[in-house]
C-alpha positions in Angstrom: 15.1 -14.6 -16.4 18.2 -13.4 -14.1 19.3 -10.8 -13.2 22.7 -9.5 -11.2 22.0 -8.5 -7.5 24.5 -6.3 -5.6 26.6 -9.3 -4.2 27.0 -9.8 -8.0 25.1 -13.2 -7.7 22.2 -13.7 -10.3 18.7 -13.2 -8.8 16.1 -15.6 -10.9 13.0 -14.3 -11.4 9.9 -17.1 -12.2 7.2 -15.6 -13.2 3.4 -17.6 -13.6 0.7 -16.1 -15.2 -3.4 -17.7 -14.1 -6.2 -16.4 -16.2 -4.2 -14.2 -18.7 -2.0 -15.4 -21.7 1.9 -14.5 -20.7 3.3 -10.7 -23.3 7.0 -10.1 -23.1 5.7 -6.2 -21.7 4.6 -7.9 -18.2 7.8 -9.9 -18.3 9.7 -6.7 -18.7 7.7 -4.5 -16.3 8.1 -7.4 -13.5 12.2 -7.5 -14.5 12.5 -4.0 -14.0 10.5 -3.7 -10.3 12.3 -6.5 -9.3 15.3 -4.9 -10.2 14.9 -1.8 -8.5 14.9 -3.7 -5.0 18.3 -5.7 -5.6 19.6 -2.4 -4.2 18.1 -2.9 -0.7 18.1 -6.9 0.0 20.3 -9.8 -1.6 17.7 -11.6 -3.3 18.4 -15.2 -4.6 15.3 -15.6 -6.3 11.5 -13.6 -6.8 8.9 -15.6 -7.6 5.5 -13.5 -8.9 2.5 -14.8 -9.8 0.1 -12.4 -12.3 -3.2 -13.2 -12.3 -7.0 -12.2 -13.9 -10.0 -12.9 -11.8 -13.2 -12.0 -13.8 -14.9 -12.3 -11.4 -13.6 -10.2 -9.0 -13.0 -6.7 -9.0 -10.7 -5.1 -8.9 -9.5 -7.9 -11.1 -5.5 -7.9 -11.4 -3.7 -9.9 -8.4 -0.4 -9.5 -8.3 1.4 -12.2 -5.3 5.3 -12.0 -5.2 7.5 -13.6 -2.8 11.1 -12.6 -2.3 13.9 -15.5 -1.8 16.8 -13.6 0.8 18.8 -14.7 3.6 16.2 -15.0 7.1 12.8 -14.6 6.6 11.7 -14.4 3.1 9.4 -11.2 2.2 5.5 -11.8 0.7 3.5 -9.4 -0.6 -0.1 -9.1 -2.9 -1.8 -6.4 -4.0 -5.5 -6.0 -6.5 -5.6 -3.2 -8.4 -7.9 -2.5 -12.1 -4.2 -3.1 -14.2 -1.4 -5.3 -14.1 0.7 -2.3 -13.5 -1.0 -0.8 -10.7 -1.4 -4.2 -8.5 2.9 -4.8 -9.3 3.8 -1.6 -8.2 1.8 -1.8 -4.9 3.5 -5.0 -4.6 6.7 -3.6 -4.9 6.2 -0.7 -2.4 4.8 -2.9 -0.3 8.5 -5.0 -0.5 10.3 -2.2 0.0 8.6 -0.8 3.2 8.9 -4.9 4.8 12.8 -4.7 3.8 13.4 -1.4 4.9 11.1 -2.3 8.1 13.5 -5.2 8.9 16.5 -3.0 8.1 15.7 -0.2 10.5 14.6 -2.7 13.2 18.5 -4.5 13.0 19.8 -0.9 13.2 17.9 -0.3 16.5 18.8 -3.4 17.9 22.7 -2.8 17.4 22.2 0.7 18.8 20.6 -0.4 21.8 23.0 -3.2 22.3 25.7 -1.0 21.9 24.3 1.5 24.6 24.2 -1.1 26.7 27.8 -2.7 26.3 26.6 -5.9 24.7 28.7 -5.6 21.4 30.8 -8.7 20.7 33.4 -9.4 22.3 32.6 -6.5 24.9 30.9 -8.3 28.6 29.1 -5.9 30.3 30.1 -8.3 33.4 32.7 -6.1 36.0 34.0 -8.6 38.2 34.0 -8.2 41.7 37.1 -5.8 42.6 37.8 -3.9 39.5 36.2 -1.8 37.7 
């Protein structure tokens, strides 16, 4: 499935399902949380896995990895449904992306407090001011 990100590029979405049988409802609900964070990254590609471990409870894992320029994002989450482990997932995405976001902000601030924007040396030369 694709889907347009906000550079207008298509962001595929795989999606692999381990111990349950695949429904066009989780392929929807996936589509539409991964949609909601094109917004806030320029994702080339999510890849989420959905899975059903029996034998574990809470037994919905939900692992999603997020394809974007530098470091991609990871997240997992358990929950009792499907639902609830994707949406922890997702929150979980949005906090690292935001995270990462405010932490670039910072950085140009306090470079630019300090004179060490481009094209700007904070160097005086000896004589002039």
């Amino acid at each position: 499935m694709k889907s347009n990100n906000k550079d207008g590029n298509r962001m595929s979405i795989v999606l692999r399902y381990r111990g349950l049988k695949p429904r066009p409802v989780w392929q929807a609900l996936v589509e539409a949380q991964m949609r909601k964070l094109q917004h806030l990254a320029a994702i080339a590609s999510a890849r989420v896995n959905l899975e059903w471990q029996h034998e574990i409870k809470p037994a919905f894992l939900v692992l999603a990895s997020l394809e974007v320029p530098g470091p991609d994002f990871h997240a997992e989450a358990r929950d009792h449904t499907i639902q609830a482990a994707l949406l922890k997932v997702v929150n979980n995405l949005k906090r690292q992306i935001r995270s990462r976001k405010n932490r670039r902000l910072d950085k140009r601030k306090t470079n630019s407090q300090l004179g060490l924007l481009p094209g700007h040396s904070p160097v005086v030369v000896a004589g002039r001011a």
